[in-house]
N, C-alpha and C positions, 0 to 999 in steps of 0.2 A: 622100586627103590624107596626106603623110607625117607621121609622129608621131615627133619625136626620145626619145629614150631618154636614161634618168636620166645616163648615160655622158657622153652628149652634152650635156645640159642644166648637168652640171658643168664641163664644156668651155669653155660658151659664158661661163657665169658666172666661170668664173677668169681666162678672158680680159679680161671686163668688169672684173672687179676688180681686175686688174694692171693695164689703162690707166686706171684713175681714181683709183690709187695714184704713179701715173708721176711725177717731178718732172720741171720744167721743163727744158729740154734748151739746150744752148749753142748758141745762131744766128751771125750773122758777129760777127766781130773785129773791130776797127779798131786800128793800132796806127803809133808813130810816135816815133821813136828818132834820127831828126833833123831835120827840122823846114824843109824847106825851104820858103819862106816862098812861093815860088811855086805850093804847093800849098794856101794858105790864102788867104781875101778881104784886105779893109784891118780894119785893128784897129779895135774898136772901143771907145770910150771915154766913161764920166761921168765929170765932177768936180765939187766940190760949189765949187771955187775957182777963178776965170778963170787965177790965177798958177800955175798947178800945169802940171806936161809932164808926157807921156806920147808914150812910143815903144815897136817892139818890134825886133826884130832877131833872124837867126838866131845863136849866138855858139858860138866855139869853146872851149868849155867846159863838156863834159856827165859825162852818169856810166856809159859813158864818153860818147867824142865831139862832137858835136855838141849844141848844145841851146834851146827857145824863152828869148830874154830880155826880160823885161819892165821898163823906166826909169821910176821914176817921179818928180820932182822935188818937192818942197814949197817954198812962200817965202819960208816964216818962221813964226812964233806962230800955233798956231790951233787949230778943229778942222777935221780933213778927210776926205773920203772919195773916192775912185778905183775904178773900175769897169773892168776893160780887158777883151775878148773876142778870138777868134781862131777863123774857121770854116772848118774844112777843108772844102775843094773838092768833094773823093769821097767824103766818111764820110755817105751817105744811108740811109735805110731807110722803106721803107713797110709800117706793121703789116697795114694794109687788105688789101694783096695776096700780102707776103712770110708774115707770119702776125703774130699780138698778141704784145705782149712781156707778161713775168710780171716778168720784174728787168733792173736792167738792172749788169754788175760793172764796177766802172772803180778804177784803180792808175795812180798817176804819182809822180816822185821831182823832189821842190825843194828849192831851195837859195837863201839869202837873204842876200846880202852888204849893209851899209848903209854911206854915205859921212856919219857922223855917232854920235849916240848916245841911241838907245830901246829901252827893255822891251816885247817885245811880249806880251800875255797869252796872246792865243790862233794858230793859223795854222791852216789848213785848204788842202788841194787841189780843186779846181773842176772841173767841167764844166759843156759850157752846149750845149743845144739850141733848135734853131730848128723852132716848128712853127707853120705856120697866120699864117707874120708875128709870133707873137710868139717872145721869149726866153726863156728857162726854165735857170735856175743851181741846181746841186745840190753843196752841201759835204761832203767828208770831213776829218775833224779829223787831223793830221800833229804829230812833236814841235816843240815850238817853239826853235828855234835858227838860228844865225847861224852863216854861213861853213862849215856842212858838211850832205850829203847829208840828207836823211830824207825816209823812203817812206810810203807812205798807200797804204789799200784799203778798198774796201768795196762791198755791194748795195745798191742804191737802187730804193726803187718809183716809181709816178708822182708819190706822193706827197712824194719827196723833192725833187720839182724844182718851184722856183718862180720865179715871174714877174718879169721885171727888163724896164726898158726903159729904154735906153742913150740916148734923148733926153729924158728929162724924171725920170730919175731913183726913177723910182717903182718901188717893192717892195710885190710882195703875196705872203703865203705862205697864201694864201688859194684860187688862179688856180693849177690844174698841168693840165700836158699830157697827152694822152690816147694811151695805150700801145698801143689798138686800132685807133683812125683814125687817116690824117691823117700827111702825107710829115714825117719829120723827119729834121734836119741837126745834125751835133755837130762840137766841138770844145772848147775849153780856155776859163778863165777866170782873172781873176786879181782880190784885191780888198784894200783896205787901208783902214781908220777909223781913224784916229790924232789924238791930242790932243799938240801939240809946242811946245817953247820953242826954235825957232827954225828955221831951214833945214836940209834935208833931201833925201839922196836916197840912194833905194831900187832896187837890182835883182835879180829875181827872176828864176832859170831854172828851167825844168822840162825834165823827160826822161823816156821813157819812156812815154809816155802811151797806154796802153790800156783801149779800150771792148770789154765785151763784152755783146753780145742776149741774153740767153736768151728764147728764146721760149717760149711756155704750149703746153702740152697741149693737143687737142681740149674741148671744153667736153663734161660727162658728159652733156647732150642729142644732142650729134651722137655722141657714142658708142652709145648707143643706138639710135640709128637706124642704123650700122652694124650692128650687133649685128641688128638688126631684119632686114636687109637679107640679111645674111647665112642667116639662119635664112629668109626667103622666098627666097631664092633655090635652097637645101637641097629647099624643098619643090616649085617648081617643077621643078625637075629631079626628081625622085621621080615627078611625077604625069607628065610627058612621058617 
């Protein structure tokens, strides 16, 4: 039976150590800089008001080029909330076979012109996934302003995306999607709760919009059993 040497046994150990040290590594991209609307489903949309529109369009108006625009109308007096979605075609991935994600980085730039007059406290940039049938919306906070450019970024776990369902309005941030099973689909979101004295409309473009996978590491069980694999294989070849 072959006997590896202390040489060897630090070998095998630094190797082990530098793959369970590894961070997560960058898997596909998805990326989308103008937006053509034929490479996305139909919008989709809550409202918490029957009077309330919702439209999307591609517009020639980005930062630069091109860009997604989001319409939203209000009535009049109230309170209101709006839900819009938009799910590209090709931006799939399966953890199950492509490999488990660890984070997932996502960056997009908006821009918010209003045909009226509100303060808004907060704004945030969206993504939204589809897995298993359901929806799952993840926020990054962006600065708040009207009629110019501003960028967002940020890592999200699974933990940061939560459950939305665009027929009945219900939000749980309770219910997230699972990074290691299970086909999912991305794309953009958009969303507004507004309290107003009077009529209102809102259009929102985004641009820029990129998804990035990082996928995880081997888990340190299948490293070891590499590891294992290799040192019998060491030794078969020794005794033959």
């Amino acid at each position: 039976m072959h006997r590896f040497g202390a040489a060897q046994i630090w070998v095998l150990a630094g190797l082990l150590a530098t793959c369970l040290a590894m961070p997560a590594f960058a898997g596909p991209t998805f990326f989308d800089g103008t937006f053509n609307l034929s490479d996305y489903g139909s919008l989709l949309t809550y409202v918490t008001d029957p009077g309330m529109t919702s439209a999307v369009q591609q517009a020639n108006f980005g930062n630069p080029g091109t860009s997604m625009q989001f319409t939203v109308t209000f009535p009049g007096a109230g309170e209101f909330e709006v839900y819009q979605g938009m799910m590209h075609n090709g931006w799939g991935y399966d953890p199950g076979t492509q490999g488990a994600l660890s984070s997932i980085d996502f960056s997009e730039d908006k821009y918010i012109h209003q045909n009226g007059t509100i303060t808004l406290t907060g704004s945030n940039i969206r993504v939204l996934m589809l897995q298993g049938g359901n929806y799952y919306i993840a926020a990054v906070p962006v600065d708040v302003a009207f009629d110019t450019w501003e960028s967002g970024a940020g890592t999200l776990s699974a933990t940061d995306f939560d459950f939305f369902d665009f027929n009945t309005g219900v939000f749980d941030d309770t219910i997230h999607p699972s990074f290691s099973n299970g086909v999912m689909q991305f794309g953009l979101a958009n969303y507004y709760g507004l309290t107003l004295d009077g009529p209102l409309q809102l259009d929102t473009y985004y641009d820029n919009l990129q998804i990035t996978l990082n996928q995880s590491v081997p888990e340190p069980a299948s490293l070891i059993m590499l590891v294992s694999g290799i040192v019998g294989v060491g030794a078969w070849r020794k005794r033959g």
